[in-house]
N, C-alpha and C positions, 0 to 999 in steps of 0.2 A: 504494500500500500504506500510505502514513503516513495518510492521508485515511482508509483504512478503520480504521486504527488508532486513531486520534484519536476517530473518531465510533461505532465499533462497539463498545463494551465488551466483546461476547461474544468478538469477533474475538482483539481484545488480550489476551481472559485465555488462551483459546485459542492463541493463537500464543508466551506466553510460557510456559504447558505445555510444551509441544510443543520447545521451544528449552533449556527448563530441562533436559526431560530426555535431550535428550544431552551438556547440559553439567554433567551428573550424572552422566556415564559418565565423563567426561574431570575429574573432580572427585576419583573411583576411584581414576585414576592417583596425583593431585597424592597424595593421601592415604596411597599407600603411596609413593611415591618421594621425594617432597619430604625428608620423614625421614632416607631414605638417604642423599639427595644432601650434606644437611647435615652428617651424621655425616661422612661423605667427605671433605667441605672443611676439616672439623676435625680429621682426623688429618692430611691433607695438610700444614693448617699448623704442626700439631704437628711432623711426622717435618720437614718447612723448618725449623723453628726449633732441633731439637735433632741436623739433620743436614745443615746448610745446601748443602754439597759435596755431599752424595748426590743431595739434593734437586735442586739445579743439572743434573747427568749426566743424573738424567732425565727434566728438562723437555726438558734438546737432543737427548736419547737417543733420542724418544720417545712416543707419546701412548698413556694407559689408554684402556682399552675406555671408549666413549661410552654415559654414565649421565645421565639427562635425563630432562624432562618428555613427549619424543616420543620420543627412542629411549634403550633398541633397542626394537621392536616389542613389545607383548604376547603373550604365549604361556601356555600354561598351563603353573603351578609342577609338575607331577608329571611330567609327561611332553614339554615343551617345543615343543608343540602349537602353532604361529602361528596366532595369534585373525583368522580370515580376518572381512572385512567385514561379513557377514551376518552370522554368530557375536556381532560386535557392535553389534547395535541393542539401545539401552535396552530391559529390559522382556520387549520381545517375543523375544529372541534364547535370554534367560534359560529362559523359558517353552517355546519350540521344543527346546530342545536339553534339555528335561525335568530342566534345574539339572545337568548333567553334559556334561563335556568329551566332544567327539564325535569323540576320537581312542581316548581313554583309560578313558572313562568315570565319572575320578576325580569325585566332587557338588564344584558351584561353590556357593561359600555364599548365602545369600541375601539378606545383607546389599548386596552388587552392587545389585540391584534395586531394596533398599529405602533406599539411600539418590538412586538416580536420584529415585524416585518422591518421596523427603521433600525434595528440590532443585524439584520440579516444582510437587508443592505446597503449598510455601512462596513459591514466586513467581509462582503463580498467585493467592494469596490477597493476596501485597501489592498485584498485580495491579487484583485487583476492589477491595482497598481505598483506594489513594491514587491509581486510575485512570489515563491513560495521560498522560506529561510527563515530561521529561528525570528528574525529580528519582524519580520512581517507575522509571525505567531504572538510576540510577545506586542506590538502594536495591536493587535486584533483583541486582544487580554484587553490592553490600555481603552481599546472604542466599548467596549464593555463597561468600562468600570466609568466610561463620560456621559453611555446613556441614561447609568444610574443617578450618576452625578446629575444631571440635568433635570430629571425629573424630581426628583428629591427636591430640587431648589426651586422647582416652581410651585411644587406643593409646599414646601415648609420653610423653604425660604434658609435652606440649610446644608452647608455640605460636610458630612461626614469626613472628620478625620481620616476613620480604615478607611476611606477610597481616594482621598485629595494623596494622603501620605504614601500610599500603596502605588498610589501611579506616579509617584516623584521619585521613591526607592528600585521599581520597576525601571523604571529609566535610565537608574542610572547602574545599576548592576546590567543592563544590555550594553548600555554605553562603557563601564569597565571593562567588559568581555569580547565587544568586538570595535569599539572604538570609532560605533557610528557618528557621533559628532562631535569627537573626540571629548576626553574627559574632562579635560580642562573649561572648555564651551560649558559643556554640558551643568560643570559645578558652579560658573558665572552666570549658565542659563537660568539657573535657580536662582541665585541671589539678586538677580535683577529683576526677575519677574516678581519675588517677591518683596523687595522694597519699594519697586516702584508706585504700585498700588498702596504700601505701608502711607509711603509718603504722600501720597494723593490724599488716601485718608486724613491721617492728622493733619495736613495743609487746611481740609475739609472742615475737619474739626473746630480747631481752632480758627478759624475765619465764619464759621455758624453757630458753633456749637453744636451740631449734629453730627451723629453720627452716616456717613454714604454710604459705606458698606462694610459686609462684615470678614470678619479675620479668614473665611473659608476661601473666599476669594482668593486671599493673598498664596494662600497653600496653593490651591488651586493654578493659579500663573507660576507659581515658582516650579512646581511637577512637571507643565508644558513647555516651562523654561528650558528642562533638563534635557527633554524630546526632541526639538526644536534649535536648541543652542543659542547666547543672548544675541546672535547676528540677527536671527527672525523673528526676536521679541515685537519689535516696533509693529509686525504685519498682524502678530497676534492683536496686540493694545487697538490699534487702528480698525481692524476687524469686527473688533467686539464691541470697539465704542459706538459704531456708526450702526451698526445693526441694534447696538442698546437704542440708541439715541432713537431711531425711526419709531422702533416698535413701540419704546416709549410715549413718544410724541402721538404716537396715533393710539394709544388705550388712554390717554388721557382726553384724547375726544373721541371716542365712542364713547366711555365709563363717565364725562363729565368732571373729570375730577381733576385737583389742581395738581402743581408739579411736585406734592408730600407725597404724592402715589409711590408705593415699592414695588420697586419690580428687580426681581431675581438678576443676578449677573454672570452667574457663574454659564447657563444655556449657553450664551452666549460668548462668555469666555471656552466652553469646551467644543464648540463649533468649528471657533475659528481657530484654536488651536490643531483638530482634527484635520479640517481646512489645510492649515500650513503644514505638517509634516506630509503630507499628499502634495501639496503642489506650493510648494514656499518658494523654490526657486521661482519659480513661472512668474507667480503672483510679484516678487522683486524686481524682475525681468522685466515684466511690462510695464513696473510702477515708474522701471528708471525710464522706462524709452519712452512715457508717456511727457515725462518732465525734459524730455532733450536732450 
């Protein structure tokens, strides 16, 4: 199978399809539980630290119900329906079961599907583009852990340490080992990506007293820093602003509402980071020969 991997291109985009999308179901999960999980661990140590004796009773008292990335099982929120095996095939399950739960009939949204599918084909397109090698494996890991990212912060407005830090570590143990943008880059890649929004911030701050955005961010840019190298930083920042900026500008006139609206950054930072390790050069290429 590596043999046909290696020398098939079609095979490899095909089978990284195909792979993406059930790790686009199991993506689902992290997206709506990871959230939980964390909140959980923070009142936990909350109620430990302002109840230490309670706390104690019922670690020995005791275990909460089991809250995790595999259990307890899936079921449907209306009617607590267990999502039997078939029920769960990417895509097609969606599509059989005509977007409604086949106990209760409450509509399963459609977002399920469509984020299998934007897991699939984003890793099929790194796929066809940086062709089949460790480092296009470990990039395909990294599109995984942004469409978490991504979703996580438009729902909660939050991005997980395990996955900001996971894809900045990742990058750079690829960039140790085979010296894709070299290591040096790669470790200025970080510290640049992640100051430079440091500094935006407190400039932010201190000039309003508000707070712009929050410290996940900054992890966030300094991971793609690492990916990417601090030469391509500017296409990432330029990328993410201009796309912040529009979509901004236009939910604040549909929504009515003034410019206090929050709106997530990080989408938008893992877009255009994605964006540029696919086509950075290009994208600088034509930015120079646009300017003459």
């Amino acid at each position: 199978m590596i043999d046909l991997l290696i020398n098939s291109p079609a095979y490899f985009i095909g089978f990284t399809f195909i792979i993406s999308l059930m790790i686009g179901s199991f993506l689902n999960v992290v997206i709506y539980r990871l959230p939980i999980m964390m909140k959980r661990s923070w009142e936990a140590e909350i109620e430990a630290y302002q109840h230490p004796e309670e706390a104690q009773s019922h670690g020995a008292g005791g275990e909460s119900d089991t809250f995790n990335l595999v259990k307890p099982d899936s079921t449907c929120p209306k009617c607590g329906h267990k999502i039997r095996a078939w029920e769960n095939i990417p895509v097609i399950s969606w599509l059989a079961l005509r977007a409604k739960c086949s106990s209760c009939k409450t509509p399963i949204s459609a977002r399920y599907p469509a984020i299998e599918l934007l897991t699939a084909v984003l890793s099929a397109l790194a796929a066809w583009q940086l062709g089949f090698s460790p480092i296009t494996l470990a990039f395909i890991l990294g599109t995984w852990m942004l469409v978490a990212m991504t979703f996580i912060d438009i729902d909660e407005m939050l991005l997980p340490d395990s996955l900001t830090l996971s894809l900045l570590w990742l990058g750079l143990l690829v960039t140790a080992i085979y010296n894709t943008a070299g290591l040096q880059d790669a470790v200025f890649g970080a510290i640049a990506g992640y100051m430079s929004l440091f500094t935006v911030y407190w400039a932010f701050k201190l000039l309003t007293g508000k707070e712009g955005m929050g410290f996940g961010d900054f992890k966030l840019l300094a991971a793609i820093g690492v990916w990417v190298g601090w030469q391509h930083l500017p296409i990432v920042i330029l990328l993410s602003s201009v796309v912040g900026a529009i979509v901004g500008i236009t939910l604040m006139f549909i929504q009515k509402k003034d410019a206090q609206l929050a709106i997530p950054f990080g989408p938008y930072l893992a877009a255009a980071g994605y964006l540029t390790v696919l086509y950075g050069d290009t994208i600088a290429d034509w930015y120079l020969s646009t300017l003459g």
